[in-house]
N, CA, C and O atoms as a GROMACS GRO file, in nm:
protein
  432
    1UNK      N    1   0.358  -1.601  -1.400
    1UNK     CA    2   0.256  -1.519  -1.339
    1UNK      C    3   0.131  -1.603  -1.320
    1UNK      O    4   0.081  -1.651  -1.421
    2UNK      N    5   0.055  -1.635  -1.162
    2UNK     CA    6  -0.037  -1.664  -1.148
    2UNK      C    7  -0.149  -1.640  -1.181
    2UNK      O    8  -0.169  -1.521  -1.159
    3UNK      N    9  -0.279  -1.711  -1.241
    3UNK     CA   10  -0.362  -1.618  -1.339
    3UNK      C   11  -0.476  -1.574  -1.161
    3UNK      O   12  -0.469  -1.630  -1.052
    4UNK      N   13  -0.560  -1.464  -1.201
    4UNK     CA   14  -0.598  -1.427  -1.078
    4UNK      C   15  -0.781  -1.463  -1.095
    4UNK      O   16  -0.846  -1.490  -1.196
    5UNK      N   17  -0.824  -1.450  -0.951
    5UNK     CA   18  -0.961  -1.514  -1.018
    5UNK      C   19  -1.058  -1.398  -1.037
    5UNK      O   20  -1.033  -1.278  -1.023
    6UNK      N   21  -1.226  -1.481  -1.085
    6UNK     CA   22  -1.297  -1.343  -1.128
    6UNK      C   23  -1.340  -1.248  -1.025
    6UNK      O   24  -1.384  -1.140  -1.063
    7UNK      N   25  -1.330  -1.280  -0.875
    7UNK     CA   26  -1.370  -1.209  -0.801
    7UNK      C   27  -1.286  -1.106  -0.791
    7UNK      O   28  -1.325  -0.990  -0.780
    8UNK      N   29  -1.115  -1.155  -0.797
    8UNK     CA   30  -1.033  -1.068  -0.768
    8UNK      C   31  -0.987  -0.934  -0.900
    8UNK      O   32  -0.958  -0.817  -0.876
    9UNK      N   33  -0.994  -0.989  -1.013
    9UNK     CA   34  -1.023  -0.916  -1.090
    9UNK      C   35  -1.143  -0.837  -1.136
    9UNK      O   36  -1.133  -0.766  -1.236
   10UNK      N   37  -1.258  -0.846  -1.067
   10UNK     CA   38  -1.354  -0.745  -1.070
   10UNK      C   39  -1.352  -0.680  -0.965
   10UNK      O   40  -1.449  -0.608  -0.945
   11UNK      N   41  -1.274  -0.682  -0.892
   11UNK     CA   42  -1.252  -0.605  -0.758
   11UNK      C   43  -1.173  -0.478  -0.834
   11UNK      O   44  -1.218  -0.366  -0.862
   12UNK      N   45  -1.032  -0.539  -0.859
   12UNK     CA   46  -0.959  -0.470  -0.910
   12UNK      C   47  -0.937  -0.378  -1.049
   12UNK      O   48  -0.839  -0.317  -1.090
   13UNK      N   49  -1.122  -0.402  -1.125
   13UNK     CA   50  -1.150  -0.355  -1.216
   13UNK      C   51  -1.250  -0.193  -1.148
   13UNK      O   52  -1.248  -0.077  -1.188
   14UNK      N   53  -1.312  -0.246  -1.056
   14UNK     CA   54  -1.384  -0.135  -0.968
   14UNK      C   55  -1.298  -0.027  -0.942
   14UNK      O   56  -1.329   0.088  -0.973
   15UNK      N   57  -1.139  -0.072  -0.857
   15UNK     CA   58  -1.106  -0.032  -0.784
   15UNK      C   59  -1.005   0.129  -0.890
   15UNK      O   60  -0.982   0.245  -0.853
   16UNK      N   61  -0.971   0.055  -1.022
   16UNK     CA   62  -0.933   0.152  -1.112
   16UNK      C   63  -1.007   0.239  -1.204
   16UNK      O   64  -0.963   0.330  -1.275
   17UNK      N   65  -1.190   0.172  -1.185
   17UNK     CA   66  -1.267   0.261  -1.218
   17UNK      C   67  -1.305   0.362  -1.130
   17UNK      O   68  -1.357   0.468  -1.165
   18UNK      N   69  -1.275   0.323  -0.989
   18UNK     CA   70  -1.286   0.401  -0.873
   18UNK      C   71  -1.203   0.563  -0.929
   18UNK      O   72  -1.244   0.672  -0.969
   19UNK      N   73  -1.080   0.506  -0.907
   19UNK     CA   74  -0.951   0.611  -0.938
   19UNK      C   75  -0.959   0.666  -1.030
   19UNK      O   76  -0.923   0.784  -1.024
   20UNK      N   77  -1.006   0.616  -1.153
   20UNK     CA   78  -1.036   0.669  -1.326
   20UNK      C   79  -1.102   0.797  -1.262
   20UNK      O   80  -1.046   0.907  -1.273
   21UNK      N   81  -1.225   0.782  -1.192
   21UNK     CA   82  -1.340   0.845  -1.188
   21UNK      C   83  -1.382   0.996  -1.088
   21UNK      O   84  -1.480   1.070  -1.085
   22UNK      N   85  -1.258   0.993  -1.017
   22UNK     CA   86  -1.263   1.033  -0.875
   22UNK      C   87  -1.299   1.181  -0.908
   22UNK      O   88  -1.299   1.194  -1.030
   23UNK      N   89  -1.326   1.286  -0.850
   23UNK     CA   90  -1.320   1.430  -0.882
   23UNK      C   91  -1.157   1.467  -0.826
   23UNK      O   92  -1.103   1.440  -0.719
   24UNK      N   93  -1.104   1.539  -0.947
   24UNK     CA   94  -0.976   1.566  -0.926
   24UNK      C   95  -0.955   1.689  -0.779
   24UNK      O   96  -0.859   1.708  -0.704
   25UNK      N   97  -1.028   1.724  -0.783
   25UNK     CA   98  -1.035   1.839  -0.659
   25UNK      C   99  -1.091   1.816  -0.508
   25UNK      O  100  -1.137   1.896  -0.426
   26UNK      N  101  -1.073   1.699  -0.504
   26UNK     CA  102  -1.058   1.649  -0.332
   26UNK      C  103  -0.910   1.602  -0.278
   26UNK      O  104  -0.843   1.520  -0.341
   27UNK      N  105  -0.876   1.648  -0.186
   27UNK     CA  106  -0.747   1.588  -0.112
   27UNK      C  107  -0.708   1.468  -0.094
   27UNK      O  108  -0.787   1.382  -0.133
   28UNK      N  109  -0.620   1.435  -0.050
   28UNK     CA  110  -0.579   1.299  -0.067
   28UNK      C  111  -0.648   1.262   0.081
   28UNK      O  112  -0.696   1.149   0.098
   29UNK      N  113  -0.651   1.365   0.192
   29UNK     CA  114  -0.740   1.297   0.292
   29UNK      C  115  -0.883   1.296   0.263
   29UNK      O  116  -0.927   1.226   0.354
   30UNK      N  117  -0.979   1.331   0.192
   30UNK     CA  118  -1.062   1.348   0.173
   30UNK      C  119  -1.129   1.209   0.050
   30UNK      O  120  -1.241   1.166   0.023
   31UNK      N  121  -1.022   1.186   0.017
   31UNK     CA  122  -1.018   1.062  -0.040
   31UNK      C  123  -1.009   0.903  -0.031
   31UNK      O  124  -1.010   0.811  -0.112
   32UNK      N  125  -1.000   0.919   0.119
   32UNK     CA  126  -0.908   0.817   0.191
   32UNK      C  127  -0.793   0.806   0.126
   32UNK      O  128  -0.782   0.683   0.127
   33UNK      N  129  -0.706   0.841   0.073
   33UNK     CA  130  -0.579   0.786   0.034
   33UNK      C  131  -0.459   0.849   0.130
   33UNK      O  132  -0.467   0.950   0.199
   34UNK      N  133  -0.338   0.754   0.112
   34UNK     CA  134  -0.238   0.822   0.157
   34UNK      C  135  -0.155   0.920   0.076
   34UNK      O  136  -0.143   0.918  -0.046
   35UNK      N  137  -0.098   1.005   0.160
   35UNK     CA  138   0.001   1.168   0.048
   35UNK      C  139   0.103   1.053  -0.010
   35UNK      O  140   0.142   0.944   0.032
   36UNK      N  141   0.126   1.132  -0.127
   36UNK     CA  142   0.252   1.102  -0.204
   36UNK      C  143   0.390   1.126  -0.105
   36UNK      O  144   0.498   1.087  -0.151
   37UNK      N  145   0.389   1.192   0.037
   37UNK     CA  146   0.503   1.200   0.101
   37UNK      C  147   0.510   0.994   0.148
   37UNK      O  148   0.590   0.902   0.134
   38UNK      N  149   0.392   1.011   0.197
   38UNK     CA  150   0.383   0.848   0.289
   38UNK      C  151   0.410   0.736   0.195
   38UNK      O  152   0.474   0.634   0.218
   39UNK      N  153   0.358   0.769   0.097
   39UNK     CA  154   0.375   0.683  -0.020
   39UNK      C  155   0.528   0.682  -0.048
   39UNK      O  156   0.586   0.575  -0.032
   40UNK      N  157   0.577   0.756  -0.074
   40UNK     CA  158   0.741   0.760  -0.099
   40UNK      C  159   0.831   0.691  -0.011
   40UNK      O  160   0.935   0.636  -0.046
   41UNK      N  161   0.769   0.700   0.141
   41UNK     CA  162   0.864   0.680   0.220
   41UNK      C  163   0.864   0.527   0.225
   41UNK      O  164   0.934   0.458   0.299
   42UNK      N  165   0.794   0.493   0.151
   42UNK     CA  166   0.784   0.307   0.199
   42UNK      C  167   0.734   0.299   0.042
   42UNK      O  168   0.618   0.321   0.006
   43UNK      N  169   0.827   0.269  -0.033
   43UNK     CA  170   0.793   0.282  -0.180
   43UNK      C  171   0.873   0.098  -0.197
   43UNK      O  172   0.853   0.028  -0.297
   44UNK      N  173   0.935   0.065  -0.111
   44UNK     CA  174   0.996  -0.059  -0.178
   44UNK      C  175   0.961  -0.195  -0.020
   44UNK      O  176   0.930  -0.169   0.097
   45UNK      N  177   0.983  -0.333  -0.090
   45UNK     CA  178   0.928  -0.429   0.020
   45UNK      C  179   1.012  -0.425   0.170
   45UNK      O  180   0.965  -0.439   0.283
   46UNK      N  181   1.160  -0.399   0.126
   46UNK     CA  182   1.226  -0.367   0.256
   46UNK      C  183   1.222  -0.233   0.305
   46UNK      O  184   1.315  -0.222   0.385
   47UNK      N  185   1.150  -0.108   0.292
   47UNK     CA  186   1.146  -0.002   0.330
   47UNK      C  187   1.040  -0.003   0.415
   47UNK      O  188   1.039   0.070   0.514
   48UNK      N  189   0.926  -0.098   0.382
   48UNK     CA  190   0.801  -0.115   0.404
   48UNK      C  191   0.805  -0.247   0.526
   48UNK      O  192   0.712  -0.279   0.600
   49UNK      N  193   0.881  -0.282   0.522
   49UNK     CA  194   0.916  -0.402   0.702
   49UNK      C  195   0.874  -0.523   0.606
   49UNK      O  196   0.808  -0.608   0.666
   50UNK      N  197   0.898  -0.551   0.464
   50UNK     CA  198   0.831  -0.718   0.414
   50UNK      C  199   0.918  -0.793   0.450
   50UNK      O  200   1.031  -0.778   0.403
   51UNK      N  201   0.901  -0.866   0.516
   51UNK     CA  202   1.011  -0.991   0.560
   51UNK      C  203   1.005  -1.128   0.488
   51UNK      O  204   1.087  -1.218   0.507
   52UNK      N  205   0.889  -1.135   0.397
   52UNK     CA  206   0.916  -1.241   0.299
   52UNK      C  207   0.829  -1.326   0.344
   52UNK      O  208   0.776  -1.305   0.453
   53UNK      N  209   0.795  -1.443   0.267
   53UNK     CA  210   0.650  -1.546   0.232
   53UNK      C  211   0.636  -1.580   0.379
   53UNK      O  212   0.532  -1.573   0.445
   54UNK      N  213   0.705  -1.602   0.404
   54UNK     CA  214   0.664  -1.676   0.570
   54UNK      C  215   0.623  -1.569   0.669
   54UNK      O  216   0.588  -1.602   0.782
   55UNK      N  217   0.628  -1.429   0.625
   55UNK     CA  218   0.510  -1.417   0.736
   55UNK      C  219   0.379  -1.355   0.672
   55UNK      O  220   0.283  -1.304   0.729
   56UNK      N  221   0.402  -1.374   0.540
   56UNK     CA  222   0.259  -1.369   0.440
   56UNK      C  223   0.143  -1.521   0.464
   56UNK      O  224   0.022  -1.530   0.449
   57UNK      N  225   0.222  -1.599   0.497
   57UNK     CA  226   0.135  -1.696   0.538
   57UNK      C  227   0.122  -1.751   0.667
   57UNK      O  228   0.104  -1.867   0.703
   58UNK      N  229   0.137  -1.622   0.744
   58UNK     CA  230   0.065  -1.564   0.830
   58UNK      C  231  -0.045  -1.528   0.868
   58UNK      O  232  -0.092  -1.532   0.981
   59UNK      N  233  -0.105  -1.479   0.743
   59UNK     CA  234  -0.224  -1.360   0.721
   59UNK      C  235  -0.343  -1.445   0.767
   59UNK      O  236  -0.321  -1.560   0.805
   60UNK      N  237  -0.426  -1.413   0.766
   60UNK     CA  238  -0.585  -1.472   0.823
   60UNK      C  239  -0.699  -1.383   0.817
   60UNK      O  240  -0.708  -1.277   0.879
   61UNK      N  241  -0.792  -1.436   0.733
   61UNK     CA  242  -0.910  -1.369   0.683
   61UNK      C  243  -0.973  -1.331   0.827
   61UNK      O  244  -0.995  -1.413   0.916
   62UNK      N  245  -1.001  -1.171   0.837
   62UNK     CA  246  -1.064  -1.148   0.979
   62UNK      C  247  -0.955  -1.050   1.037
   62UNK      O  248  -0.998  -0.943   1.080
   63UNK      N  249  -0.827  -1.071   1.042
   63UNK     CA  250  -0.689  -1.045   1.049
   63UNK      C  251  -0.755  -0.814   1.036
   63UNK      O  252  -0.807  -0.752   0.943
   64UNK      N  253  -0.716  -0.777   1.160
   64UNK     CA  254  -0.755  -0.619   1.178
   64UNK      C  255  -0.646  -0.568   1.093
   64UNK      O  256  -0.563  -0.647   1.049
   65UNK      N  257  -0.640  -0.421   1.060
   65UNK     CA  258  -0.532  -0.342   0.963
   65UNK      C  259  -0.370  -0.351   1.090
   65UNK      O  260  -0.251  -0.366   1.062
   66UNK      N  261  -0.446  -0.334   1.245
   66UNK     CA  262  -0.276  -0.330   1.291
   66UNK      C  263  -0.240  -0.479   1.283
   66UNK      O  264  -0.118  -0.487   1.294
   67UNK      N  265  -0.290  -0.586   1.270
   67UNK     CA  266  -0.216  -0.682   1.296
   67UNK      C  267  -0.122  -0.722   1.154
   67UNK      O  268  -0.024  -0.795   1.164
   68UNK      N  269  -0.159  -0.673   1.046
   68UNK     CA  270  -0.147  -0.694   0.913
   68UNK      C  271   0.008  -0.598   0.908
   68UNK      O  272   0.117  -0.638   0.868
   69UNK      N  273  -0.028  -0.453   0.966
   69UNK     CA  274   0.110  -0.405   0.937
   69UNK      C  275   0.192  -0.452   1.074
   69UNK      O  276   0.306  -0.406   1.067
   70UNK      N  277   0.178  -0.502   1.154
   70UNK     CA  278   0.256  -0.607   1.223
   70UNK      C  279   0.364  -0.686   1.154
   70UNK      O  280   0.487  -0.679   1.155
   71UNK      N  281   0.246  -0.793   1.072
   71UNK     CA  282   0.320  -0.902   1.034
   71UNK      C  283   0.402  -0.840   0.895
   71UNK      O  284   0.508  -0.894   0.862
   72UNK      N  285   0.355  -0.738   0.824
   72UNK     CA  286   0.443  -0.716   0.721
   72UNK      C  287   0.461  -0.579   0.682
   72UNK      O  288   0.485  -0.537   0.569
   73UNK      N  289   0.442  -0.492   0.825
   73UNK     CA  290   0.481  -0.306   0.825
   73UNK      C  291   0.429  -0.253   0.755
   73UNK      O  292   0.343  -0.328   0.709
   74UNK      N  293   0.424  -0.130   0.696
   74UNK     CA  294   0.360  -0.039   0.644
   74UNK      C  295   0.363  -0.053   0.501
   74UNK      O  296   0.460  -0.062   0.427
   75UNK      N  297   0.184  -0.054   0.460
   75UNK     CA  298   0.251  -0.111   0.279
   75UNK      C  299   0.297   0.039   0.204
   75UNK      O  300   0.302   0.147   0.264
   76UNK      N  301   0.324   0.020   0.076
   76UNK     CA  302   0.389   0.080  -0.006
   76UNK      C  303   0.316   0.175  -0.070
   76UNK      O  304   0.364   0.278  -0.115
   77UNK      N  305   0.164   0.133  -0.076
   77UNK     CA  306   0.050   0.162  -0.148
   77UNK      C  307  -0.030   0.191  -0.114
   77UNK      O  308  -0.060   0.080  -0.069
   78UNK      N  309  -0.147   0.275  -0.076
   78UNK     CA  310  -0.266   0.209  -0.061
   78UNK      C  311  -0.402   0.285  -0.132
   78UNK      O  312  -0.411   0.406  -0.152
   79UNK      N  313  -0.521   0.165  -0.169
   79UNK     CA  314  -0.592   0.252  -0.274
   79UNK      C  315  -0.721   0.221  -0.202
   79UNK      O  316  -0.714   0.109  -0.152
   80UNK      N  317  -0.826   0.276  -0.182
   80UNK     CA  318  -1.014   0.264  -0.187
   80UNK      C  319  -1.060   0.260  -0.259
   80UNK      O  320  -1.050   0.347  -0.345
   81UNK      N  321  -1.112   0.191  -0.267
   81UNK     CA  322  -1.264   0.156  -0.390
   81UNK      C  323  -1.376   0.186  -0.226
   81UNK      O  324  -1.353   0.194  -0.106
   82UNK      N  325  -1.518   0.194  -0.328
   82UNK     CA  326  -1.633   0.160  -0.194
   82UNK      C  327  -1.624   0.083  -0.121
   82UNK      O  328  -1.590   0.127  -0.011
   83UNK      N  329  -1.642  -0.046  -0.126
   83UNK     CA  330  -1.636  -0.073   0.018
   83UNK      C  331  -1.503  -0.232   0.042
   83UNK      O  332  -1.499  -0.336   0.106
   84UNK      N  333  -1.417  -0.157  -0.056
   84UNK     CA  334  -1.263  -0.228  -0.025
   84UNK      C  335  -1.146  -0.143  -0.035
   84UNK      O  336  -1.130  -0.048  -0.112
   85UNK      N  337  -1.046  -0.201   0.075
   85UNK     CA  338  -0.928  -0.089   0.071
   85UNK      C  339  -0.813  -0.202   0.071
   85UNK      O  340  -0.787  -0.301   0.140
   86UNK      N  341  -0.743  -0.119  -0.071
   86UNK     CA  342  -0.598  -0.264  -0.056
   86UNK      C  343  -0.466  -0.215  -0.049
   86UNK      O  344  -0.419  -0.140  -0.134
   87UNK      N  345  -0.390  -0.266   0.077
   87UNK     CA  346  -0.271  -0.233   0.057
   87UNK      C  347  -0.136  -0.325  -0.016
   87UNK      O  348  -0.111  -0.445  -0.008
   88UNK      N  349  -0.088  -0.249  -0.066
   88UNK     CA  350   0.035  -0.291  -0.218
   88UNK      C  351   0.178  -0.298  -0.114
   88UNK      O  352   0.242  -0.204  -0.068
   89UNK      N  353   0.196  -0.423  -0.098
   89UNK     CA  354   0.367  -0.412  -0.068
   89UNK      C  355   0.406  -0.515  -0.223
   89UNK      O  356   0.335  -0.580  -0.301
   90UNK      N  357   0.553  -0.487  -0.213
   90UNK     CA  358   0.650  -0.564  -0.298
   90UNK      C  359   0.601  -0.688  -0.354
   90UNK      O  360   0.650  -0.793  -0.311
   91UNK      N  361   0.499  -0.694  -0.454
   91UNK     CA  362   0.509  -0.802  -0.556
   91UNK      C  363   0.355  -0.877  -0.483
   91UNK      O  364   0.328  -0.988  -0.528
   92UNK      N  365   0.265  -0.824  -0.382
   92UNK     CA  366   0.182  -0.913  -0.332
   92UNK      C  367   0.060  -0.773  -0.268
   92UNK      O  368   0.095  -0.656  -0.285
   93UNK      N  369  -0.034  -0.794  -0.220
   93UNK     CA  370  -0.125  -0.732  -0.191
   93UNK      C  371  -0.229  -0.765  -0.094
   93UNK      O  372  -0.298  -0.863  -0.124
   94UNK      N  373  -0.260  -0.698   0.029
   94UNK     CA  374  -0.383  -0.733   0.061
   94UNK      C  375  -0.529  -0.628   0.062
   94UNK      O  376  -0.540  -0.506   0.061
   95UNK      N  377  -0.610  -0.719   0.064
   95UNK     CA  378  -0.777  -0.670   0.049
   95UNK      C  379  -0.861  -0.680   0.155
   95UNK      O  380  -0.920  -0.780   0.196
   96UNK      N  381  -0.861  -0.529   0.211
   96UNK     CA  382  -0.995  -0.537   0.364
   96UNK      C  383  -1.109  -0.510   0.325
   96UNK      O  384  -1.115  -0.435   0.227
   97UNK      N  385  -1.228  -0.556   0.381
   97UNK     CA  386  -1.359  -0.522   0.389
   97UNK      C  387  -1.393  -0.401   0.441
   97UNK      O  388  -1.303  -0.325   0.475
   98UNK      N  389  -1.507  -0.371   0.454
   98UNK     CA  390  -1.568  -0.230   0.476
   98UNK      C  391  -1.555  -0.204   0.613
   98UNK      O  392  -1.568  -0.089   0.657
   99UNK      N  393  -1.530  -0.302   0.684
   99UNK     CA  394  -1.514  -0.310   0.842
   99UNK      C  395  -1.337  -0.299   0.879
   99UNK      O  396  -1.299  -0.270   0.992
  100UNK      N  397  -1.268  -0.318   0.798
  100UNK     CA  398  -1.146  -0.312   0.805
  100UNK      C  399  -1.050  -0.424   0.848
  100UNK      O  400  -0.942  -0.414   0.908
  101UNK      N  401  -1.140  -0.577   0.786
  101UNK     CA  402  -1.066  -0.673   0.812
  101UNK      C  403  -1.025  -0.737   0.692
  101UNK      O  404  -1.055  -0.702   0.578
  102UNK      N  405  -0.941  -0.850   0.731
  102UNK     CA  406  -0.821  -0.884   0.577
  102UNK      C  407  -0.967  -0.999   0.505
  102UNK      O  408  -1.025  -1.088   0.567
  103UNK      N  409  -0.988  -0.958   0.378
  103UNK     CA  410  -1.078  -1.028   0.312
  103UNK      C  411  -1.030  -1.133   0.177
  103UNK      O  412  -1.077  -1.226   0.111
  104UNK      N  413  -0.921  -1.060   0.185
  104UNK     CA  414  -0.798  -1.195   0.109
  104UNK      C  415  -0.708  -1.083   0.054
  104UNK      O  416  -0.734  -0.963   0.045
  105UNK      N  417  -0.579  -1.158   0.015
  105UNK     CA  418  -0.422  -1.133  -0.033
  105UNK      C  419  -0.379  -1.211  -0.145
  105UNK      O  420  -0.416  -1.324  -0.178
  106UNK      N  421  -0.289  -1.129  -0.204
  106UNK     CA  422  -0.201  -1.202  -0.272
  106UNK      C  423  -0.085  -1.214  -0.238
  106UNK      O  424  -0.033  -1.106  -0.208
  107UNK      N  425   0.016  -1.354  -0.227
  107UNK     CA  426   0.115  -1.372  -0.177
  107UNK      C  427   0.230  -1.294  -0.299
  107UNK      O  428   0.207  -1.306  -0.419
  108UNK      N  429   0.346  -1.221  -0.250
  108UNK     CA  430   0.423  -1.211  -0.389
  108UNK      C  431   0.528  -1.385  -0.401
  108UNK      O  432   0.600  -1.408  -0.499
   0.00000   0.00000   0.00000
């Protein structure tokens, strides 16, 4: 396991204090999140279009949300914090900015 750095782990410390914190009585649209139906349906890397490292290193900081599920389809996951939204495929992850461009990934 790759160790991860401090930016990315205080991201990802926000992002579960985000979720810790949320008021339980808003919708999942109201939340930005996706339903537990969408979530299900693309729950694994080949359900979700991952075609594997080579077209993860693909990706490019700047990179819009359609070109991202282009290169690797619909992720599995996806969570908001303020002003980052990351989507979870199979073993790797990416991180958009508030504008909705790719601000970095993890390769699985």
């Amino acid at each position: 396991m790759k160790p991860i750095s401090g930016r990315k782990f205080a991201t990802m410390l926000l992002v579960g204090l985000a979720i810790w914190c949320r008021p339980s009585g808003l919708s999942a649209e109201n939340r930005g999140t996706r339903s537990a139906t969408a979530v299900a349906q693309a729950t694994d890397g080949e359900a979700a279009g991952w075609k594997g490292r080579s077209q993860w290193r693909k990706l490019q900081r700047g990179m819009s949300k359609d070109d991202v599920r282009g290169l690797l389809g619909e992720p599995g996951k996806v969570s908001v914090a303020r002003s980052y939204e990351f989507w979870y495929y199979a073993g790797g992850d990416v991180a958009f900015d508030k504008k909705g461009r790719v601000d970095s990934w993890d390769e699985p």
